[in-house]
KEZARO-99069 format. One record per residue (C-alpha): residue number from 1; residue in one letter; x, y, z. Coordinates in Angstrom, 3 decimals. Layout:
! residues N
num:NUM, residu:a, u:X, v:Y, w:Z
...
! end
This chain:
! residues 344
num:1, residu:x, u:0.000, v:0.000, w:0.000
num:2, residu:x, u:1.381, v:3.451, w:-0.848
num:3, residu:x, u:1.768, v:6.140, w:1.964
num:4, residu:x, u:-1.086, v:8.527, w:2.243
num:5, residu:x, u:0.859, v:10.933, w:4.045
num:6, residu:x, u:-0.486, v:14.480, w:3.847
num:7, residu:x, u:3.201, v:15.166, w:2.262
num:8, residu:x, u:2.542, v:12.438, w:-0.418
num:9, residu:x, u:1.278, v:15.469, w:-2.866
num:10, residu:x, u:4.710, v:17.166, w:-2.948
num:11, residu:x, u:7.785, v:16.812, w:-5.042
num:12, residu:x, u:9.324, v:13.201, w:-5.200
num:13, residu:x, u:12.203, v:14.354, w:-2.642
num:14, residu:x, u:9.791, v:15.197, w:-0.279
num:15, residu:x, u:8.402, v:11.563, w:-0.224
num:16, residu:x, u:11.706, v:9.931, w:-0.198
num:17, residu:x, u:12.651, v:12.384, w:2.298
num:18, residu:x, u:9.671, v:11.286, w:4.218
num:19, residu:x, u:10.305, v:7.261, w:3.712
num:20, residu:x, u:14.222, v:8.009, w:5.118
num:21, residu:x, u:12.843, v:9.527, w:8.242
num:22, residu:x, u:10.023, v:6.855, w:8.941
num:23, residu:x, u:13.114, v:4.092, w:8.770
num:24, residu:x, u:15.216, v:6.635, w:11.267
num:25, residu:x, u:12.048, v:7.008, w:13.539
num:26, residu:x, u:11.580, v:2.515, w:13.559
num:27, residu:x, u:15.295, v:2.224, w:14.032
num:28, residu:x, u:15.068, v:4.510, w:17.132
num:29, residu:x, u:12.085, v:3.245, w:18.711
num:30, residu:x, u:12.955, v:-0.543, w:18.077
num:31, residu:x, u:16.684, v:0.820, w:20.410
num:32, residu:x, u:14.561, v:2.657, w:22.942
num:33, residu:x, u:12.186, v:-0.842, w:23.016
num:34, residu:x, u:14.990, v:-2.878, w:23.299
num:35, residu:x, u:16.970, v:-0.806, w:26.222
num:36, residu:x, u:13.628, v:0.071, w:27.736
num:37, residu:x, u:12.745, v:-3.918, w:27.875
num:38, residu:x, u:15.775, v:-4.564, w:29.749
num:39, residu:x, u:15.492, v:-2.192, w:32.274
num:40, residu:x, u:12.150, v:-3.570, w:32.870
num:41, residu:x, u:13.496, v:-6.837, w:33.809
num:42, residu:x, u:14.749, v:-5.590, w:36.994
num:43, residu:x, u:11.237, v:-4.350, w:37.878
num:44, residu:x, u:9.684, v:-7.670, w:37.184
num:45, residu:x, u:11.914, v:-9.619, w:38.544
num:46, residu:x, u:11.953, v:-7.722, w:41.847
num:47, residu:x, u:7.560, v:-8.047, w:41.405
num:48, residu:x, u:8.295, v:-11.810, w:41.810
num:49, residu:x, u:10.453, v:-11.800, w:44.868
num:50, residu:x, u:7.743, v:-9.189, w:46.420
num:51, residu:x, u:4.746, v:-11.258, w:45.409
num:52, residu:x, u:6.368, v:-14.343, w:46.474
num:53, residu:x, u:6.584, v:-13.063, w:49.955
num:54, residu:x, u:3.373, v:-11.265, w:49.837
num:55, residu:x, u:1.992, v:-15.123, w:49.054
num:56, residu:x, u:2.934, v:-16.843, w:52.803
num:57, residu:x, u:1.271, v:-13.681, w:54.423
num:58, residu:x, u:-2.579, v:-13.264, w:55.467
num:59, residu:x, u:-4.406, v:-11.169, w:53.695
num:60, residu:x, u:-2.598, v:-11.976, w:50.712
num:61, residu:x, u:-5.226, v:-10.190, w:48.472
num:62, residu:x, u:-4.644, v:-6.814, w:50.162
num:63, residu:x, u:-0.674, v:-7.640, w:50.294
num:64, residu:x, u:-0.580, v:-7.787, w:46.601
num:65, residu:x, u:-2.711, v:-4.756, w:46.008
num:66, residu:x, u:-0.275, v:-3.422, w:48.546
num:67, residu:x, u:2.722, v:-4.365, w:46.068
num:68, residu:x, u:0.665, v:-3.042, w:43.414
num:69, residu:x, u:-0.098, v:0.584, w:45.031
num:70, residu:x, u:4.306, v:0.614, w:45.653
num:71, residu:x, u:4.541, v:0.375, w:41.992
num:72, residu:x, u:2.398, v:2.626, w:40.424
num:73, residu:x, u:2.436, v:5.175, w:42.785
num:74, residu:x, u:5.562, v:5.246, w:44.606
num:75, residu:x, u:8.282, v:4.429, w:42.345
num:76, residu:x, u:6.524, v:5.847, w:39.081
num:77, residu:x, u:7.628, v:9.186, w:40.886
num:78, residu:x, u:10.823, v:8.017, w:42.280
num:79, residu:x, u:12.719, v:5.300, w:40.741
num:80, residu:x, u:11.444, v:3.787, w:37.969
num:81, residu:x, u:13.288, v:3.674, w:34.289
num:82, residu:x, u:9.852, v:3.661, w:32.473
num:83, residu:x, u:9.087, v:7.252, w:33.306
num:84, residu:x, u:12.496, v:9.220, w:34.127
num:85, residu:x, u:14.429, v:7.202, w:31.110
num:86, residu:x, u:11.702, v:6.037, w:28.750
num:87, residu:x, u:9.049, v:8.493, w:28.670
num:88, residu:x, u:11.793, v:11.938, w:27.693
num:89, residu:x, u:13.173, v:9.422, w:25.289
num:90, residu:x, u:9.951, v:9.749, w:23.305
num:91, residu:x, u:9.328, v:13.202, w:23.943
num:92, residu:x, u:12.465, v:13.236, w:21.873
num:93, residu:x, u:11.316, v:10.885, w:19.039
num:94, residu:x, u:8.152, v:12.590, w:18.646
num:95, residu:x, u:10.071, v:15.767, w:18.660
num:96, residu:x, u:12.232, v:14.956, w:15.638
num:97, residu:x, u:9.679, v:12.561, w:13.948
num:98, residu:x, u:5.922, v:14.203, w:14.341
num:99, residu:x, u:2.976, v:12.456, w:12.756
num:100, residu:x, u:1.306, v:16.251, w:12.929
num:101, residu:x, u:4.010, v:18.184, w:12.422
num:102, residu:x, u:2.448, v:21.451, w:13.147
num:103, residu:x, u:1.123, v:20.256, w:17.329
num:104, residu:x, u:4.263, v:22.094, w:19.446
num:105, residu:x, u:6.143, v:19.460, w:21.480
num:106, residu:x, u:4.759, v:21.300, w:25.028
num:107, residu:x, u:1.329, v:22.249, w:24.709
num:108, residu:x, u:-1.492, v:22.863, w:26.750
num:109, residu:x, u:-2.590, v:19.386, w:26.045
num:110, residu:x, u:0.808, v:17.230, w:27.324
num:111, residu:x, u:0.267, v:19.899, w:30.403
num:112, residu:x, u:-3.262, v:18.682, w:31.394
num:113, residu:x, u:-1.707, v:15.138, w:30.890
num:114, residu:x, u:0.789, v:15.747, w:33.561
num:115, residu:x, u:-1.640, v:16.383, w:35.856
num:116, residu:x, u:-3.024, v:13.748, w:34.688
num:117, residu:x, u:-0.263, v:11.795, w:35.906
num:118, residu:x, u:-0.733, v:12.906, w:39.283
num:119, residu:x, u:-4.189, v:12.160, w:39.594
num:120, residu:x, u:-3.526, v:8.987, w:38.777
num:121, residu:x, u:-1.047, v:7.886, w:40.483
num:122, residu:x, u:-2.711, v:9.448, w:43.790
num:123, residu:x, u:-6.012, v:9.371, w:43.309
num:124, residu:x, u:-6.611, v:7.098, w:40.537
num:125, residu:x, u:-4.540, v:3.539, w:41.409
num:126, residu:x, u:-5.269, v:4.558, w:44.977
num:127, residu:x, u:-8.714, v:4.416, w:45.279
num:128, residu:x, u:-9.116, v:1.883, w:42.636
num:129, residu:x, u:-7.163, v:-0.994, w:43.503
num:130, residu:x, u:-8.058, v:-0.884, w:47.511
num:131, residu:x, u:-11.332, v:-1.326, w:45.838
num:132, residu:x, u:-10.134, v:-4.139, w:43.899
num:133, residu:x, u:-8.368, v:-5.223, w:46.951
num:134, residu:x, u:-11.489, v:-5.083, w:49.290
num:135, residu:x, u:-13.282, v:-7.001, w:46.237
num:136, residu:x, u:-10.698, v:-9.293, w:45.763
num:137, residu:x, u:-11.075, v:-10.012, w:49.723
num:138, residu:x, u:-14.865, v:-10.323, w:49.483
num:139, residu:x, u:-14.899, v:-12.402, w:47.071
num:140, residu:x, u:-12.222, v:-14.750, w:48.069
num:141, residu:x, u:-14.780, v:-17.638, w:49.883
num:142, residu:x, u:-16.073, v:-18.113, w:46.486
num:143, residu:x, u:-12.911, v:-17.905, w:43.931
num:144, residu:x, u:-11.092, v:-19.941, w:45.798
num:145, residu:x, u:-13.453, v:-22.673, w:45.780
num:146, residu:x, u:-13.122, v:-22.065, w:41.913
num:147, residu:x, u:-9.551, v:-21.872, w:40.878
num:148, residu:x, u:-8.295, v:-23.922, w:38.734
num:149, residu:x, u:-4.967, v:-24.463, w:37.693
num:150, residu:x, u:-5.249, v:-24.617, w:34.136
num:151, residu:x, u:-1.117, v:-23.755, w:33.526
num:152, residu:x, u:0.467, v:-26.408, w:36.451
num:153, residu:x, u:1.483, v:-28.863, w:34.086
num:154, residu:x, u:3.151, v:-26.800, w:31.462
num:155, residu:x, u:6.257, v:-25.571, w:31.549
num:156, residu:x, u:7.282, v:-22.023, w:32.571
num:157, residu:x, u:7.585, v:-20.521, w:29.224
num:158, residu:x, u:3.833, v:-21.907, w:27.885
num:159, residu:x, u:2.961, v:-20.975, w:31.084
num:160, residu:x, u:3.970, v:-17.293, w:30.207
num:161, residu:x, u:3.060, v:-17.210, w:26.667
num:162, residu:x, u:-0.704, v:-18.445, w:27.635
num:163, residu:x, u:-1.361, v:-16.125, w:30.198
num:164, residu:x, u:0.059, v:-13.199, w:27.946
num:165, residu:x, u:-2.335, v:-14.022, w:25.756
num:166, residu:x, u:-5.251, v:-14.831, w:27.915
num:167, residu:x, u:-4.736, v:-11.104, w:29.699
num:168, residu:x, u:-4.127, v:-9.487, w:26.291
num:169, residu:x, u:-7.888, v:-11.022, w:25.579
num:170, residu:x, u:-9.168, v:-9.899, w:28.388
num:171, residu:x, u:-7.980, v:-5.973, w:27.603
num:172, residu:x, u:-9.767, v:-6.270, w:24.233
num:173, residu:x, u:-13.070, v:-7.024, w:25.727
num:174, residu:x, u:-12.431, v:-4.607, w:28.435
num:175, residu:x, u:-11.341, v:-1.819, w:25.820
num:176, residu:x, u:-14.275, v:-2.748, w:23.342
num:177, residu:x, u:-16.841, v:-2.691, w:26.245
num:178, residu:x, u:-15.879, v:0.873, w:27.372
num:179, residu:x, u:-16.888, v:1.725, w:23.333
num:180, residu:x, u:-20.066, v:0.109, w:23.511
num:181, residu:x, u:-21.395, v:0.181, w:26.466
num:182, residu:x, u:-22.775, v:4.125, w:26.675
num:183, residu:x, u:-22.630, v:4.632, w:30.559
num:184, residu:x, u:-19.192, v:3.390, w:30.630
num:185, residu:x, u:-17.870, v:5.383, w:26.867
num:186, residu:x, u:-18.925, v:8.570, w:28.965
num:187, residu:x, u:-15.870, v:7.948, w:31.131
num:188, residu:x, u:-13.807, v:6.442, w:28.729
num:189, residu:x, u:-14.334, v:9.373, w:26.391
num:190, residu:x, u:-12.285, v:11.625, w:28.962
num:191, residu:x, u:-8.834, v:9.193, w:27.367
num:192, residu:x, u:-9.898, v:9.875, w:24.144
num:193, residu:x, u:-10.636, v:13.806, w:24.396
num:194, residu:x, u:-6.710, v:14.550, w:24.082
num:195, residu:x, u:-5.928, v:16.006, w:20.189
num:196, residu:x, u:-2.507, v:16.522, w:21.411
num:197, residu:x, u:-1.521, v:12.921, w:21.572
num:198, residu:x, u:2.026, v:12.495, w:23.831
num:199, residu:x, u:3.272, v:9.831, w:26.560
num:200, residu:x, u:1.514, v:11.350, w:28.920
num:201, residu:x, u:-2.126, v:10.547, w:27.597
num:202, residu:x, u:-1.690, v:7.108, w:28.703
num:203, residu:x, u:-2.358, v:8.397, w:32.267
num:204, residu:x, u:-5.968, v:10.265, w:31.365
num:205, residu:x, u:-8.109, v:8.255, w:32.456
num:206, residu:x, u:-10.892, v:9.003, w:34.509
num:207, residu:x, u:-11.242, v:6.809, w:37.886
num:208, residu:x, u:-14.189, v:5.304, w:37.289
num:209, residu:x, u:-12.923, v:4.271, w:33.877
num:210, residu:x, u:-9.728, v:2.979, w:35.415
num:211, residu:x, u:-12.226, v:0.747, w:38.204
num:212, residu:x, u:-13.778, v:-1.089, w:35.406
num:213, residu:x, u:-10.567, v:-1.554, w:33.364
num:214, residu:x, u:-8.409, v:-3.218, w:36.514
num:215, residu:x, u:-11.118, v:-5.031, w:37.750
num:216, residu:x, u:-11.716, v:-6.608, w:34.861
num:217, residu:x, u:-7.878, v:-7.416, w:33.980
num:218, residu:x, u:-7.655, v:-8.737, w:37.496
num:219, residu:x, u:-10.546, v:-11.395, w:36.821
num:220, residu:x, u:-8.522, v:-13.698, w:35.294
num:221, residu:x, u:-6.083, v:-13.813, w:38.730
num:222, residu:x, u:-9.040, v:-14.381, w:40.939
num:223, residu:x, u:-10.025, v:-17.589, w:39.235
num:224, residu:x, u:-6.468, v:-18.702, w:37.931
num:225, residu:x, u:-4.254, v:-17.426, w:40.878
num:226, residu:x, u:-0.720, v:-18.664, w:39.141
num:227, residu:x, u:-1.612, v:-15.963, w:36.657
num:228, residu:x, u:-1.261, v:-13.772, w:38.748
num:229, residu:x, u:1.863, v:-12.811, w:38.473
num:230, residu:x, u:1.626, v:-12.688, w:34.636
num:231, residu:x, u:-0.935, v:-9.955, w:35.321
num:232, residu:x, u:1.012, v:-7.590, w:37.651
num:233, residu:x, u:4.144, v:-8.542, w:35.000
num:234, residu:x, u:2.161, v:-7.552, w:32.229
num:235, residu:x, u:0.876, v:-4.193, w:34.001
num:236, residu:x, u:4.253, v:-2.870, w:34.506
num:237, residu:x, u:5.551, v:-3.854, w:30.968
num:238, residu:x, u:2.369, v:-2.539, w:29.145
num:239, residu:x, u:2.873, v:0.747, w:30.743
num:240, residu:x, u:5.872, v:1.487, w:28.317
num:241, residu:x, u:4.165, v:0.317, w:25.257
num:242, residu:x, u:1.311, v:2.506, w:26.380
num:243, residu:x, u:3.925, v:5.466, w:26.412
num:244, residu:x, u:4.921, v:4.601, w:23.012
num:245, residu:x, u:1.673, v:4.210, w:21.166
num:246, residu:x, u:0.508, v:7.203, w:22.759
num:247, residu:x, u:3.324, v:9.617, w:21.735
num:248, residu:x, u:2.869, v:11.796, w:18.419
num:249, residu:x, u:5.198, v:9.714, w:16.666
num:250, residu:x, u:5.057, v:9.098, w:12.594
num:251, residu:x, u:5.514, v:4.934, w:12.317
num:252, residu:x, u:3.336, v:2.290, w:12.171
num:253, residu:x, u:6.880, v:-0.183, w:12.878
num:254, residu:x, u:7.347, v:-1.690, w:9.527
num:255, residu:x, u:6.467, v:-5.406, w:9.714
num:256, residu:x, u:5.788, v:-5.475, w:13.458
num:257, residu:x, u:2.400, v:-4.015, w:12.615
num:258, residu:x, u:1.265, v:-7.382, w:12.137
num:259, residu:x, u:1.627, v:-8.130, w:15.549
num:260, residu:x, u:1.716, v:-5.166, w:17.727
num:261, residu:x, u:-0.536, v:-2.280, w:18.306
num:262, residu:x, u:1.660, v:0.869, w:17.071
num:263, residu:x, u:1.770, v:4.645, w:17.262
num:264, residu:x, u:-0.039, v:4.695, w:13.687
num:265, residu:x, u:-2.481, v:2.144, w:14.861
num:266, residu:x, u:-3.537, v:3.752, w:17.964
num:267, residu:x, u:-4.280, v:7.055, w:16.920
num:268, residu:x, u:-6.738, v:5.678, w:14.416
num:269, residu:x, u:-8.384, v:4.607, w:17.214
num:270, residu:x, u:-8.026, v:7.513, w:18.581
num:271, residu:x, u:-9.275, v:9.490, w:15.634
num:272, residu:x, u:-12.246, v:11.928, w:15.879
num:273, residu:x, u:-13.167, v:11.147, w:12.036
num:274, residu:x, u:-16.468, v:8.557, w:11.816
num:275, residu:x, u:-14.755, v:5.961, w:9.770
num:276, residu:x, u:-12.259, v:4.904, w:12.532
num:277, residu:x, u:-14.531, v:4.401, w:15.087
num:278, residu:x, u:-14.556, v:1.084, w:17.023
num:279, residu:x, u:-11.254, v:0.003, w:15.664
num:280, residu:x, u:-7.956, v:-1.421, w:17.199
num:281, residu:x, u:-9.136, v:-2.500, w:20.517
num:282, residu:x, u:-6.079, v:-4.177, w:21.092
num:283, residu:x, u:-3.705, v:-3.261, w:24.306
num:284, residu:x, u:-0.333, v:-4.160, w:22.836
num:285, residu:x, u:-1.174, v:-6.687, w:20.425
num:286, residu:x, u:-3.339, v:-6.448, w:17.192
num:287, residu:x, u:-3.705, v:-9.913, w:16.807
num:288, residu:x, u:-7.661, v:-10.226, w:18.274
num:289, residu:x, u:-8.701, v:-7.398, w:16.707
num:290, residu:x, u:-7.595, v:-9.397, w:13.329
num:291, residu:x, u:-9.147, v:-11.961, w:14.365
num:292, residu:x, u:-12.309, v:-10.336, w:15.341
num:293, residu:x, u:-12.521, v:-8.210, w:12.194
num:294, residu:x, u:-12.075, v:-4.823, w:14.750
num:295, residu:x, u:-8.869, v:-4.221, w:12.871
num:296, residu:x, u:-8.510, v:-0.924, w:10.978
num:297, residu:x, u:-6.806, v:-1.730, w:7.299
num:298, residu:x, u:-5.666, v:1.664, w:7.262
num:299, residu:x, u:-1.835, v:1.343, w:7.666
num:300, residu:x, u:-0.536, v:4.349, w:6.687
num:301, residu:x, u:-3.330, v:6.830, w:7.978
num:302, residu:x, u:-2.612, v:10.026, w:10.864
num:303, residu:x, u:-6.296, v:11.139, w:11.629
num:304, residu:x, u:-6.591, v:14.200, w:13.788
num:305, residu:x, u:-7.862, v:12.827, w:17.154
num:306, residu:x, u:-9.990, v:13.809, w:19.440
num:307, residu:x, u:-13.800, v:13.714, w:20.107
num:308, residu:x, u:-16.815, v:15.202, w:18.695
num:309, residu:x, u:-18.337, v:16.521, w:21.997
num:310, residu:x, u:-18.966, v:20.408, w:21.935
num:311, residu:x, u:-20.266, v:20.275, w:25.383
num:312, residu:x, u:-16.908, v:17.944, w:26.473
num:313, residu:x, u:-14.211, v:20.656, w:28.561
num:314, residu:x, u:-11.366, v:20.387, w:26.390
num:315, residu:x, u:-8.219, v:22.415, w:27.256
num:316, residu:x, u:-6.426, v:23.298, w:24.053
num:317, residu:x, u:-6.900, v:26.695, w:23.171
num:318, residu:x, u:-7.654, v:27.698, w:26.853
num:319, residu:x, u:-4.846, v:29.697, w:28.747
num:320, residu:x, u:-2.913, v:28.687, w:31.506
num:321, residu:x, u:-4.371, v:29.690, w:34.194
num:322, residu:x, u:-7.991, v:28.079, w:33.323
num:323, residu:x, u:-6.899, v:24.534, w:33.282
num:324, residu:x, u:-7.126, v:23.768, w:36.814
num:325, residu:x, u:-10.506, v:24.488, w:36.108
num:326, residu:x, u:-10.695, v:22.260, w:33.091
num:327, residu:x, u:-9.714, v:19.451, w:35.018
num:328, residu:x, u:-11.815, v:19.734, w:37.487
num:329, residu:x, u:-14.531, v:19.860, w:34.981
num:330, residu:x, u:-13.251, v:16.852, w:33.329
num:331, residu:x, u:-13.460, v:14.706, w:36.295
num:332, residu:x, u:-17.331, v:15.294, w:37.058
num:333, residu:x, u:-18.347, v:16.435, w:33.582
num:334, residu:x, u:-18.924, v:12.187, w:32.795
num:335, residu:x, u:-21.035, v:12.177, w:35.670
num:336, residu:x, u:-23.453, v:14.653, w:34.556
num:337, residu:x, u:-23.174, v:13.097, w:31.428
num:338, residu:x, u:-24.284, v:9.406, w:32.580
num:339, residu:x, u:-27.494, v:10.971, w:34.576
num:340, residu:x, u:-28.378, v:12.721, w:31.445
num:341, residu:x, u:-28.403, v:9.089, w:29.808
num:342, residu:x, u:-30.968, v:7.661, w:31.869
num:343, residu:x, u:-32.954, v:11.026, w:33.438
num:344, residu:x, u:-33.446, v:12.896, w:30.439
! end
């Protein structure tokens, strides 16, 4: 398929021009995947020691919410190579290699997302997952009566690769739920109000959207419990592909758009034009959604994003000082929206 870039009507330099930088911008971000990946190691592999111990204490659901609170919360802001290494790595990629060349790299829009960041790191994960954990607690008499362990006769690596899968599943319901399901799109649509796309729109997402997400990526751990460290694993590691598919970045990775959700991929799901809605539900993979026929054939495609609410408190093109504001009205704005759904 040719490239439909908005470029593609200039001179024939231009489009070579354009073809050198995409395999610059794939070369960089498969380094900054690879170095990025290794760092993470050392995260999960500390996760297992923790969890391990967490597992021969009482209260073991609340322990490994506990574990889970530790690393979203406190080392995202202290110590963790995802954000301090990997996330100003991309600012830099999307810098030099812009799908919209004309959105500034700091805008009003990657401000609201760092605030973003905040709120949900201390509001957000939270509030959530000591709900999850209090569920998780409740519900315990029951799912443990129903575990089964599906993966404790195959070895470690099948083990892995099943419950990758089985998670990655799981997100693609989740994510195609939020679209189709109004009461819970009114929450969701808060993620996909950003037309600024950066790193940092990973982290907008409204609590109550973020409730129904983790609870139901956790489901699979309540009934399966050796999963459950593929779960928390998966969590962390998804976090930096998040970043990445996020960030206003020009490349849909050459040949790994088979397998992987990309940059390119994501913001047509993100797009705020009709004929990419309800496409590429997938979380890092794309392999359900071409299965399931959700899979957008557009390959080479940079829709503006955004959302088609007039009503919705969007903050580009608002000064400074009003976004406090904006936020705030972000946060309840869904709310008002879901009575409206059912009480108008």
């Amino acid at each position: 398929m040719q490239n439909t870039y908005p470029e593609s009507n200039t001179a024939d330099g231009s489009r070579k021009t354009w073809a050198i930088e995409s395999k610059l911008a794939n070369g960089l971000i498969l380094l900054f995947l690879i170095l990025a990946s290794l760092a993470s190691i050392g995260v999960v592999v500390n996760h297992y020691y923790q969890l391990a111990q967490a597992s021969n204490i009482p209260w073991y659901g609340i322990k490994q919410i506990y574990w889970h609170i530790h690393h979203d919360v406190i080392v995202p802001f202290g110590a963790d190579p995802q954000l301090y290494l990997g996330i100003p790595a991309l600012l830099c990629i999307q810098a030099m290699f812009p799908a919209i060349r004309s959105q500034k790299p700091f805008n009003t829009g990657i401000l609201v997302d760092m605030v973003w960041v905040f709120i949900h790191g201390f509001m957000v994960t939270g509030f959530v997952l000591i709900v999850i954990a209090a569920l998780n607690q409740a519900l315990m008499p029951w799912t443990s009566s129903l575990k089964v362990g599906i993966f404790s006769n195959v070895p470690a690596w099948l083990e892995i690769v099943l419950g990758y899968l089985a998670v990655e599943l799981v997100g693609w319901f989740s994510h195609m739920l939020r679209h189709k399901v109004r009461v819970l799109w009114v929450f969701h649509e808060v993620h996909h109000s950003q037309s600024q796309m950066n790193p940092f729109t990973l982290f907008r997402v409204h609590p109550m959207d973020y409730l129904f997400a983790e609870f139901i990526i956790f489901l699979p751990a309540l009934l399966f419990e050796e999963t459950l460290g593929i779960v928390l694993s998966y969590l962390i590691i998804s976090r930096l592909h998040d970043a990445l598919t996020h960030s206003n970045i020009r490349t849909n990775l050459g040949p790994l758009r088979y397998i992987f959700v990309t940059p390119q991929s994501h913001r047509v799901h993100h797009s705020s034009e009709t004929e990419y809605y309800d496409m590429n539900y997938g979380v890092t993979l794309c392999v359900w959604d071409r299965l399931f026929g959700t899979h957008s054939p557009s390959d080479f495609v940079y829709p503006k994003t955004g959302i088609n609410d007039p009503d919705f408190p969007e903050e580009k093109g608002k000064p400074w000082y009003t976004l406090p504001w904006v936020i705030t009205r972000q946060l309840y704005y869904p709310f008002v929206k879901a009575i409206r759904l059912y009480w108008r």
